[in-house]
C-alpha positions in Angstrom: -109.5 -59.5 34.3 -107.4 -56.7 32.9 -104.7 -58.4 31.0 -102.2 -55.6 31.0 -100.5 -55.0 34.1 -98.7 -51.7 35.6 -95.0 -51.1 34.9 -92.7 -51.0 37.8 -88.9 -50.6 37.2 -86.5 -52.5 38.8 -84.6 -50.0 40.1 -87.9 -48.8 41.8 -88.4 -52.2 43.2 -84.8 -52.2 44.5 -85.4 -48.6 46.3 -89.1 -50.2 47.7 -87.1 -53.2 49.1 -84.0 -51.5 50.9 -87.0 -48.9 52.3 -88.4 -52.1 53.7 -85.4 -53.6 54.6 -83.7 -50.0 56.5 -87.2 -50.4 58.4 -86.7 -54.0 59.4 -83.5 -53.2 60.7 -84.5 -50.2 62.2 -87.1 -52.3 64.4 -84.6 -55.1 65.5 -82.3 -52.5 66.4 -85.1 -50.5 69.0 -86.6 -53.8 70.3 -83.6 -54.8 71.7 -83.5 -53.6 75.6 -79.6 -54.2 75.6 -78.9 -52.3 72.7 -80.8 -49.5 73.4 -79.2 -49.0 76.9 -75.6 -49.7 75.8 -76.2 -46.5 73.9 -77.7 -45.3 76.9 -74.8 -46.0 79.3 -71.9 -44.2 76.1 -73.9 -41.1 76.6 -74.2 -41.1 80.3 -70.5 -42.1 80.7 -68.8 -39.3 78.6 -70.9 -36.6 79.6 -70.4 -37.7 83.3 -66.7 -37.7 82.9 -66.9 -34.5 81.4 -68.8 -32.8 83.8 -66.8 -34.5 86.5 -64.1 -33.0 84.9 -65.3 -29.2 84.5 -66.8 -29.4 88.4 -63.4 -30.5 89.6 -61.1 -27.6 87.3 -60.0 -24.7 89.5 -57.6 -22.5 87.7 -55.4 -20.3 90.3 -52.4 -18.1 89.6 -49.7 -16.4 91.3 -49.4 -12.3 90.7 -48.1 -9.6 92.5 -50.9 -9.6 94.8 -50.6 -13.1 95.7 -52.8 -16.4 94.9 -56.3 -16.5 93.1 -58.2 -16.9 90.2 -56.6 -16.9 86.7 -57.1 -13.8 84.9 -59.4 -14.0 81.4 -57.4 -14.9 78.9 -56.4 -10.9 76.5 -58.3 -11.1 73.7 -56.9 -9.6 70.2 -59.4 -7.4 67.7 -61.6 -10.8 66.4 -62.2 -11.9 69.6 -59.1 -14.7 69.6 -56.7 -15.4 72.5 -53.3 -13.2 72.4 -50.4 -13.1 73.4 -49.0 -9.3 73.5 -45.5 -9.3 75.5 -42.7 -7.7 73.9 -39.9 -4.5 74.4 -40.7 -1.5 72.5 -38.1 1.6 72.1 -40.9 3.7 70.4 -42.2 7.5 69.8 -45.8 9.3 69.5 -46.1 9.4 65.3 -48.6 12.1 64.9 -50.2 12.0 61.5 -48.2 10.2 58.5 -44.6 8.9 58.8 -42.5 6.0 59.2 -39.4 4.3 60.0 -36.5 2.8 58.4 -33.9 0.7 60.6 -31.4 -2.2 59.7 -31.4 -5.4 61.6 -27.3 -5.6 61.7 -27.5 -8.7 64.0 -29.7 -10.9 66.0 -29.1 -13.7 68.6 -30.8 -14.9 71.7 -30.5 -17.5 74.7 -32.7 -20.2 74.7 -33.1 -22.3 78.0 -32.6 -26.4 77.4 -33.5 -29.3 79.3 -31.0 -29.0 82.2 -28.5 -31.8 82.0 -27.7 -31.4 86.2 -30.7 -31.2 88.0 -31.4 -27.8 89.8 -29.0 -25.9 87.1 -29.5 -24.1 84.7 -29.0 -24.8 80.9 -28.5 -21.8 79.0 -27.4 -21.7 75.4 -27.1 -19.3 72.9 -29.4 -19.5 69.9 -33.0 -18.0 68.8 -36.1 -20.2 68.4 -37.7 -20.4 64.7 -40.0 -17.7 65.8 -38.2 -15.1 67.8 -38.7 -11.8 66.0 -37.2 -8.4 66.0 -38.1 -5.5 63.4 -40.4 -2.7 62.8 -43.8 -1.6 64.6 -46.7 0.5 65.4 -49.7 0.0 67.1 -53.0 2.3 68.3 -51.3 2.2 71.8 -49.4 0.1 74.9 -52.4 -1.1 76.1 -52.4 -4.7 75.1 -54.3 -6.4 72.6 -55.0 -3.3 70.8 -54.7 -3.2 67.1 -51.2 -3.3 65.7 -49.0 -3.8 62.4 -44.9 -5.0 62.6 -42.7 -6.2 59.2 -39.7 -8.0 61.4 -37.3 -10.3 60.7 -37.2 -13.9 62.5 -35.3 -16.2 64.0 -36.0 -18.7 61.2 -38.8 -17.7 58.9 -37.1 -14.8 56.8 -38.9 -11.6 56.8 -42.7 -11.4 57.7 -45.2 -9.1 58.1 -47.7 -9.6 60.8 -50.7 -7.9 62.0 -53.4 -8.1 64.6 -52.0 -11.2 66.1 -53.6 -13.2 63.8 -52.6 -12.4 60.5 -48.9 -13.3 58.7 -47.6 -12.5 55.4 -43.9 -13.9 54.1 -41.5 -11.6 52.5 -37.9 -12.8 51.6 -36.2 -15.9 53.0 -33.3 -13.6 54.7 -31.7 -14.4 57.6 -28.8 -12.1 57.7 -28.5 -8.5 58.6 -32.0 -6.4 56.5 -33.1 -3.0 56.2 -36.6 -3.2 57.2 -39.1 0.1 56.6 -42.3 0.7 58.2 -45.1 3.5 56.9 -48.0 4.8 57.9 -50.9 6.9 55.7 -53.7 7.1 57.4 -55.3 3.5 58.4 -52.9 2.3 56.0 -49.6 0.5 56.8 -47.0 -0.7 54.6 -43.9 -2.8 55.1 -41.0 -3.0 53.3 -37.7 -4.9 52.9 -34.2 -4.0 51.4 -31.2 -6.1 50.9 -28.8 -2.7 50.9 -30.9 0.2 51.9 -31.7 1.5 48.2 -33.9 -1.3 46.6 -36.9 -2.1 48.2 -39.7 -4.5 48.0 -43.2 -4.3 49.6 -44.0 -7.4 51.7 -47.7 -5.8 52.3 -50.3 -3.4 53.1 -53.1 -3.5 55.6 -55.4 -1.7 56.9 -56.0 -1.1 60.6 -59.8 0.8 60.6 -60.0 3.3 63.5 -56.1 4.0 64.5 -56.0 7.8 66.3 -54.3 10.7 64.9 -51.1 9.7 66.9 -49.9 6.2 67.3 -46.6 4.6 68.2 -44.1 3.5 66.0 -40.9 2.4 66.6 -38.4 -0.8 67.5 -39.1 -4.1 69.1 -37.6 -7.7 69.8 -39.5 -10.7 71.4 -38.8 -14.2 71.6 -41.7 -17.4 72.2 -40.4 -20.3 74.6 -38.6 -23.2 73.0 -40.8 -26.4 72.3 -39.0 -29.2 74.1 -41.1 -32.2 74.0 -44.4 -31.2 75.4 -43.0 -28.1 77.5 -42.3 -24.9 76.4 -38.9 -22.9 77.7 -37.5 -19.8 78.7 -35.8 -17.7 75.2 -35.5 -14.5 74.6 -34.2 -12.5 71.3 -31.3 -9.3 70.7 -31.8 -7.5 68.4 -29.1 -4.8 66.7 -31.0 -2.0 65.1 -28.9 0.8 63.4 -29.3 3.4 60.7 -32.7 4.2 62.4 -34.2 7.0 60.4 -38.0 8.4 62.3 -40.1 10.2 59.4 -42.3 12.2 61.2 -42.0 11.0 64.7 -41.0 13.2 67.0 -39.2 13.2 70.7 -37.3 11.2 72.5 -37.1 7.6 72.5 -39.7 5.9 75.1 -38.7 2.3 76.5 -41.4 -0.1 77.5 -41.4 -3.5 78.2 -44.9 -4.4 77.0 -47.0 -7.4 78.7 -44.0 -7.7 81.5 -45.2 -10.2 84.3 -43.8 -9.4 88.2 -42.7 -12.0 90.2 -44.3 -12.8 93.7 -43.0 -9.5 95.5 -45.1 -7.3 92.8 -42.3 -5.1 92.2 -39.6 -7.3 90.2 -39.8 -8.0 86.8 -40.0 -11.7 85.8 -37.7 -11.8 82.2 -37.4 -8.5 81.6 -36.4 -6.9 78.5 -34.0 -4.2 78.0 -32.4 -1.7 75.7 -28.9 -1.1 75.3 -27.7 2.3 73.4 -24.0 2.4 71.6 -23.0 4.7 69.4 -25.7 5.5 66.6 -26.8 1.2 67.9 -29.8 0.6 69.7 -29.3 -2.9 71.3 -32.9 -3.9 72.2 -33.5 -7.6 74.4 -37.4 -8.9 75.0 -39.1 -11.9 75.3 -42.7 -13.2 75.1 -44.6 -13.3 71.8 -47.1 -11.1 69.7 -49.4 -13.5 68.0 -52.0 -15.9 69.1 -52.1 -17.7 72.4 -52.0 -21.4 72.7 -52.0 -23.2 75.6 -52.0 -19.9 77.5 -55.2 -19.2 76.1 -57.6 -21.2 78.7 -59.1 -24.3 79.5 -60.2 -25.8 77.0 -63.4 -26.6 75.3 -62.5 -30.5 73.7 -61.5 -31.2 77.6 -65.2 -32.0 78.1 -64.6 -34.9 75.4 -62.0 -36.6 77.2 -64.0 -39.6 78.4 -65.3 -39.5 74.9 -62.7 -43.1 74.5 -64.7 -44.9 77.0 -67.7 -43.5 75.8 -67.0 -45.6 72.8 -66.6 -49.0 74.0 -70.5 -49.8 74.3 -71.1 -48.2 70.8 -68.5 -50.5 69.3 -69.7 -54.0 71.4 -73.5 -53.1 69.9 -72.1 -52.7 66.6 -70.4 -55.9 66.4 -73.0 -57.5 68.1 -75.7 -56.2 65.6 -74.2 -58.5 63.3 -73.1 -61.3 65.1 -75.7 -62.1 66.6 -78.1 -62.4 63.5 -75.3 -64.4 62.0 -75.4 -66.9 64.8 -79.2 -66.9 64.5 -78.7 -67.6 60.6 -80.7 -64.8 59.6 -77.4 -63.3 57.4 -76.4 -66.4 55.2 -73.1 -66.8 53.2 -74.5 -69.9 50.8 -77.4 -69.6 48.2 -78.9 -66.5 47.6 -81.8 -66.3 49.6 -84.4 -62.5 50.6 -82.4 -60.8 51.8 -79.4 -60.1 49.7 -76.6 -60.5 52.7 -74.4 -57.7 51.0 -77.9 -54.9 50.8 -78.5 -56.1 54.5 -74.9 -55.2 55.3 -75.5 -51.8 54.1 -78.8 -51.6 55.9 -77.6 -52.7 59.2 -74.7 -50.0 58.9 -76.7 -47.0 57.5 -79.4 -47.8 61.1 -76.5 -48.5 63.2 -74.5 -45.5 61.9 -77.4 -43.5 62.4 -78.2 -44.4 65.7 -74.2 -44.0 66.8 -74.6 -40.0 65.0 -78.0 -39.4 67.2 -75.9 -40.3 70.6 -72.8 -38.9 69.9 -74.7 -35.8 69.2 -76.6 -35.9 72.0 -73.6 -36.8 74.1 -71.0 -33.3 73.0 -74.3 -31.3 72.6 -75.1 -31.4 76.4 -71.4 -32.1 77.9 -69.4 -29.1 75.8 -71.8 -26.4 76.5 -72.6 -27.2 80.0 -68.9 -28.2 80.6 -67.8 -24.4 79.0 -70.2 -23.2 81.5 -69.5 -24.9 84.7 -66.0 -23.8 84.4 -66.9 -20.4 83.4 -68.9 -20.5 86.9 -66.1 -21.4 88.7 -64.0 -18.8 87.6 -61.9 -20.7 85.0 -59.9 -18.6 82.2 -61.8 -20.7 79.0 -60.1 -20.4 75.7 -62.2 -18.5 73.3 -64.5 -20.5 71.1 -66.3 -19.5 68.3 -69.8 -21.0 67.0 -68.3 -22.4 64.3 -65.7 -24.1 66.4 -68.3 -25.0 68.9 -70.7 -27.2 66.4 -67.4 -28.5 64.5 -66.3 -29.9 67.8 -70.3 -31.2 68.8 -71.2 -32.3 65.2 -67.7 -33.5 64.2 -67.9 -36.1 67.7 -71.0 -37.4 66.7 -69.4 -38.1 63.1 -67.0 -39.9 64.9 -69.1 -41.8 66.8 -70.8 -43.2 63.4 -67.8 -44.1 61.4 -66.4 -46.1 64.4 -69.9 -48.0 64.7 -69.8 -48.7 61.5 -65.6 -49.9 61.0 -66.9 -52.1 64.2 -70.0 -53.8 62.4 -67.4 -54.2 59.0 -64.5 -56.1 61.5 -67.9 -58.5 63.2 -69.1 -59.2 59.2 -65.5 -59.7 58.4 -64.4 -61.8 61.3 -67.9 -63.4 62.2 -66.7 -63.3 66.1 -67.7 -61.3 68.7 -64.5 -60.9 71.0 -62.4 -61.0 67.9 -64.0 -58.2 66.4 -65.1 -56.2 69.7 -61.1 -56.7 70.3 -60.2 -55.1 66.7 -62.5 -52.1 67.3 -61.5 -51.6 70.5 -57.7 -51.4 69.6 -58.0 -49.6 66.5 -60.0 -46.8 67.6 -59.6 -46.7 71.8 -56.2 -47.6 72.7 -54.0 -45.6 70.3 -55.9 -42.7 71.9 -55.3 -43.7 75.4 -51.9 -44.1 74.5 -51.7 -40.7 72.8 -53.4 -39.7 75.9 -50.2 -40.5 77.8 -47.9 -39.3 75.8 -46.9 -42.8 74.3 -46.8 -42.9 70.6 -48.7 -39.8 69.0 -48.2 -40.8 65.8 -50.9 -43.4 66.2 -53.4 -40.5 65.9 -51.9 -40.1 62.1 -52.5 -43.7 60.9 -55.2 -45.8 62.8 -58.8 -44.8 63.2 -58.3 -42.9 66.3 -56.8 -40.1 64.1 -61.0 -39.1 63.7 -60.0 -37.5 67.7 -58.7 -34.8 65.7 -62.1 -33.6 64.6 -62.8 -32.3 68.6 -59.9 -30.3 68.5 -60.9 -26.7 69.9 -57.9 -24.5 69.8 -57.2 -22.9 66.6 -53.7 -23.1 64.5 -51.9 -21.0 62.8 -48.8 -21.3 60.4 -46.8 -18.5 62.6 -47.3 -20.0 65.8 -45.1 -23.3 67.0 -46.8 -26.1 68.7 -46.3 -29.5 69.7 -48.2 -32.2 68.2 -49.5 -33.4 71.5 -52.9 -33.8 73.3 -51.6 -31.7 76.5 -52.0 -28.8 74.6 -54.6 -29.8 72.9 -53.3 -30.8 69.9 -53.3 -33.4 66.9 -50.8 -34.7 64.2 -53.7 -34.0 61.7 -56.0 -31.2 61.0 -59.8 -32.1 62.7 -61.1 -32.8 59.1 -58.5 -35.0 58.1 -58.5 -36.9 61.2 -62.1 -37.3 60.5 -61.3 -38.1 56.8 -59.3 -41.0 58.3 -61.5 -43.1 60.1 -64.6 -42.6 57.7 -61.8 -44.3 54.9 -61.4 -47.4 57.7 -65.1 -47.8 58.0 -65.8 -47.2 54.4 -62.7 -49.9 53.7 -63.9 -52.1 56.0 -67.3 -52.2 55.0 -66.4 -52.4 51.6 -64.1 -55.4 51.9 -67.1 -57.2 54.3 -69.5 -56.5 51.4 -67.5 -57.9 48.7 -66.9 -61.0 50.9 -70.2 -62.2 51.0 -71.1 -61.2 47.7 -68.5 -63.6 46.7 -69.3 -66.2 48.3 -73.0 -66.7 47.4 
């Protein structure tokens, strides 16, 4: 007999055993019929709802030439949905140039809640983001490239460009001299306090613009927010010492984007330009920037049963524990093989796995075939990048794993099914039904059901105002943090259920 025998680590021991034990759990999870198709019946009931959901959408509009289909939403230079509605008192810049103008004064209406029903409630006011200034674009047709330094109703001065991009200047919200140039593809905005001192709020660059472009004066005004609808407001603007470098003619009014009521012929909101003395008076309404709601069905709407969907993953996640523990195969007394706290860690790496695998399944046939049913049908679809598109498919299926495993750290915590089933249930369903309904939003900031936020397909950005609400497809939280928030629950409650039965061996 050979007296010496091989070395073997602990640690390595350790890794060999959990191997085992991952494997073990692995097979009790697969043998079990009900298990199996509970996960079954998640996947089938979110992407049924979903596709139930994009067969049923029919998007119709009202135009000039009566009802039909929506148009596509206007896309901006990177492909994003825009929103490009404004008044313009502009002329043809051939070459290099600029202009300098003063915003003397700036007010607007803004449309409230009507206190009598069927009247009207019109006060005087602008909205945070009305904005009047300084602009020149490649031409009128919209959704071309553009560049503007303006000032706003409530964010100082800015400079904006291609809908997308904002840059802040000075925190002024008095009367400013504002200064616009152009050399060549570049474009630089400027700011003054008194017309002599002036201070660059930025540069860019727009590749490609023509020899002449269009430079000149322009107000707009976004809707006001009011709960979870969005207003009639429009913004006056009162431009005077205009000095044109380089422009040449006659001033040329346009009311850019303008809508027309049923007739086709009137003008629904129009803007307007008012000329007194050396004052040019100019009124418009609408917004340059990105779209929001306006920008098309929506890609996370293919989610939306994605609640339900949850409530088998959750009961086979509690009873993936409680069940053993009835069975006394996980024991609280005298240490014993298995460790109870390394099997608790087992059962939630197979069941959190298993919960990823569905939920990925589930968003990576309902979004794309959802996007494309209503695409057949004719349905404007806000614009979705790849990126977006996996975050949303990928980020679900996250979801679905960290709520599987909170669920099997509430059943090792509580030790009873309906108690814990209950717990899950309420922690990560209901707060998003009631968010759902428009009853208390703010759950979505500090229960579990903030990881919804991760399926959240229409971007944000800092210069556009929204409301924190799921009609528009929106969350308190940003998609990651969301996320971030129910992986801490399942983490915390995983954590506490492991530290309870390590303490009581």
């Amino acid at each position: 007999m050979n007296p010496f025998r091989p070395y073997r680590s602990s640690r390595r021991v350790e890794r060999d055993g959990f191997s085992r034990m991952l494997r073990a759990e692995w097979t009790t999870f697969r043998t079990g019929r009900g298990r199996v198709l509970a996960m079954a019946f998640s996947v089938l009931v979110t992407v049924s709802l979903g596709l139930l959901i994009a067969g049923g959408v029919r998007s119709t509009c009202v135009t000039g030439k009566g009802e039909g289909p929506c148009p596509a939403p206007l896309l901006g230079p990177d492909g994003t949905a825009v929103r490009d509605k404004y008044y313009f008192v502009h002329q043809p810049l051939k070459g290099n140039g600029g202009i300098t103008a003063r915003v003397s004064d700036m007010t607007g209406q803004i449309r409230l809640p009507d206190a009598v029903p069927g009247v009207r409630n019109v006060t005087e006011g602008v909205v945070p983001w009305a904005k009047a200034g300084l602009l020149v674009r490649q031409s009128l047709k919209q959704g071309t490239p553009y560049a503007a330094v303006m000032l706003t109703g409530d964010h100082g001065v800015r400079m904006q460009y291609n809908y997308i991009h904002d840059v802040a200047g000075g925190p002024h919200n008095g009367p400013q001299w504002l200064r616009l140039t152009r050399s060549g593809d570049t474009i630089s905005g400027y700011e003054s306090d008194d017309g002599k001192t002036w201070t660059e709020v930025s540069t860019v660059k727009l590749t490609g613009l023509p020899e002449t472009v269009e430079i000149g004066l322009f107000a707009t005004s976004p809707g006001a927010l009011w709960d979870m609808a969005q207003a009639f407001a429009q913004a006056t603007a009162t431009f005077d010492q205009i000095t044109p470098r380089g422009a040449n003619g006659s001033w040329r009014r346009d009311d850019v984007g303008v809508s027309m009521e049923s007739d086709g012929t009137t003008p629904h909101h129009p803007g307007g330009v008012v000329e007194s003395g050396d004052k040019l008076i100019v009124t418009g309404g609408g917004d340059i920037g990105p779209a929001t709601v306006e920008g098309g069905v929506r890609a996370d709407l293919m989610l939306i049963g994605g609640a339900v969907g949850l409530i088998p993953v959750l009961m086979v996640a509690v009873m993936f524990f409680t069940r053993e523990h009835r069975r006394g195969l996980i024991r609280t007394g005298p240490p014993v093989a298995p460790h109870p706290a390394r099997l608790l860690v087992a059962k939630a790496a197979v069941v959190g796995a298993v919960a990823f695998v569905a939920g990925l399944v589930t968003s990576g046939v309902v979004v794309p075939v959802g996007l494309a049913m209503l695409r057949a049908n004719q349905n404007p679809i806000q614009p979705i990048t790849l990126a977006t598109e996996s975050r949303v498919i990928v980020g679900y299926a996250a979801l679905t794993a960290a709520a599987a495993v909170l669920a099997l750290g509430l059943a090792a915590l509580v030790k009873r099914t309906v108690v814990a089933v209950g717990l899950a249930i309420a922690l990560v369903v209901v707060p998003y039904l009631l968010a759902t309904a428009g009853v208390a939003p703010w759950l979505l900031t500090i229960t579990p059901a903030a990881g919804f936020a991760i399926t959240q397909s229409v971007p944000t950005f800092a210069h556009v105002d929204v409301g924190p609400s799921l009609v528009g497809g929106y969350y308190p939280l940003t998609p990651w943090a969301g996320l971030g928030v129910t992986c801490g629950y399942a983490a915390l409650a995983l954590g506490a259920a492991i530290a309870v039965h390590r303490t009581s061996l």
